[in-house]
N, C-alpha and C positions, 0 to 999 in steps of 0.2 A: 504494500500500500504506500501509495504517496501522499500526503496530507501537505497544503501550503495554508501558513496556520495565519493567520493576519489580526495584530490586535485593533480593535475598533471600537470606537466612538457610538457606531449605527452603521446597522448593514442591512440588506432587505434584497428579497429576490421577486422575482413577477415574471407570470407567467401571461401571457396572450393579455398584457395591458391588465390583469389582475393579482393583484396582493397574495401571493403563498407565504411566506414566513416573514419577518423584521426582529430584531434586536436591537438596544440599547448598546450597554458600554458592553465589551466583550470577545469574541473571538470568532471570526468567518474563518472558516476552512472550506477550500474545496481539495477533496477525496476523487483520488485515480485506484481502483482496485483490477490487481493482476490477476491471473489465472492461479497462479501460484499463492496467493495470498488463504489465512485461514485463521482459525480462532485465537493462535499464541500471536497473529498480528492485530487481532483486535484487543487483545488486552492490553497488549504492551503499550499500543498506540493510543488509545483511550487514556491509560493510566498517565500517560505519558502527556497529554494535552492539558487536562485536567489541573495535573500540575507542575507546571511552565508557570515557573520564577519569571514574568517578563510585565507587569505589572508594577506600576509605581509604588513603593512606602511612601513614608511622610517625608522623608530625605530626598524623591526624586532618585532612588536608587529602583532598579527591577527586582525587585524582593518579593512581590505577591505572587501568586497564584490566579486561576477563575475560579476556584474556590474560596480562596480569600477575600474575594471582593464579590463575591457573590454575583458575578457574572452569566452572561450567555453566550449559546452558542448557535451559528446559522450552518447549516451542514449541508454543500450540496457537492452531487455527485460530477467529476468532470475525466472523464476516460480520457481526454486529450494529456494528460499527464504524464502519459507512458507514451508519446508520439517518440519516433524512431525519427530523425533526421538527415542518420548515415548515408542514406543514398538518396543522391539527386533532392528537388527542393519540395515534393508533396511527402507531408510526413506519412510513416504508417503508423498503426494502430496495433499492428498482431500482438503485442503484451497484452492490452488491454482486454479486461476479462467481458464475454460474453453476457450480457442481462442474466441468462439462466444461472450464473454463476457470478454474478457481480450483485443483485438484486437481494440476494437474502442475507449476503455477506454485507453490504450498505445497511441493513434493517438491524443486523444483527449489531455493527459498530455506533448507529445511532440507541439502541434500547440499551449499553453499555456507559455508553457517553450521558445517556440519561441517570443510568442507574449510578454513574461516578459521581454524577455534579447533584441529583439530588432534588433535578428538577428535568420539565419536560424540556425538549431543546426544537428549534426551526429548523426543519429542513426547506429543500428544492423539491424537485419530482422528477424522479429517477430517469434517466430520457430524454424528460423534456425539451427544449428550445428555450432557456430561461435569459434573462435580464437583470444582471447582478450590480447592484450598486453600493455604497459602503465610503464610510470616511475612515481612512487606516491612520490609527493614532502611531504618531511617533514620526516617520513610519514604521511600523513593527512589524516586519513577515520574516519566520522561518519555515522551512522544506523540511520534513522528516519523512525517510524513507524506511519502512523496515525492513527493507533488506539491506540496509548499511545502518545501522544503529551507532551515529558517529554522536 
């Protein structure tokens, strides 16, 4: 799994000119899920978001968590993540895991991601053609891949 984690201010997705999920202060990810991916990458990576030191204290240091601050989270899926570029300039796609195999695997790391933080969380719609907008505090984005757990 790829996760590009972004802290934010407010982040919101839309679908066909309609409102699917919005958050406040807290954490837009969008999730590329491989073929290869499975449950020791959804815990690790959930565990793993959940708590991400990248949040201000009162010092203006990253000392919090979205736990700590009581945060959200906007969770949508984007296969392009795993685009190949090696050859020539239209990327591929073959890592990227099939719906049949990427769909319950997404369901599965959002009911975790819920189950971490304690609360429901926003998603996108798996698929879809969405419309992502979002003020990135900071700016704050890091990439976590779990097959390099750097």
């Amino acid at each position: 799994m790829i996760a590009v984690i972004q802290r934010v201010k407010e982040a919101k997705v839309e679908i066909e000119n309609s409102l699917k999920g919005q958050i406040g202060v807290g954490l837009m990810i969008l999730l590329g899920i491989e073929n290869e991916d499975g449950e020791e990458d959804i815990d690790w990576l959930s565990r793993k978001i959940v708590n991400l030191r990248i949040f201000d204290d009162e010092e203006g240091v990253m000392n919090r968590s979205l736990i700590d601050i009581g945060g959200d989270i906007l969770l949508v899926s984007q296969f392009t993540l795993h685009a190949s570029t090696k050859k020539g300039n239209r990327p591929s796609y073959i890592k990227a895991a099939r719906p049949e195999v990427a769909i319950p695997l997404y369901e599965k790391i959002r009911q975790k991601l819920e189950m971490e933080l304690s609360k429901k969380i926003q998603t996108g719609e798996f698929g879809a053609m969405m419309q992502v907008s979002l003020c990135n505090d900071g700016p704050v984005t890091i990439i976590i891949d779990t097959k390099d757990k750097k």
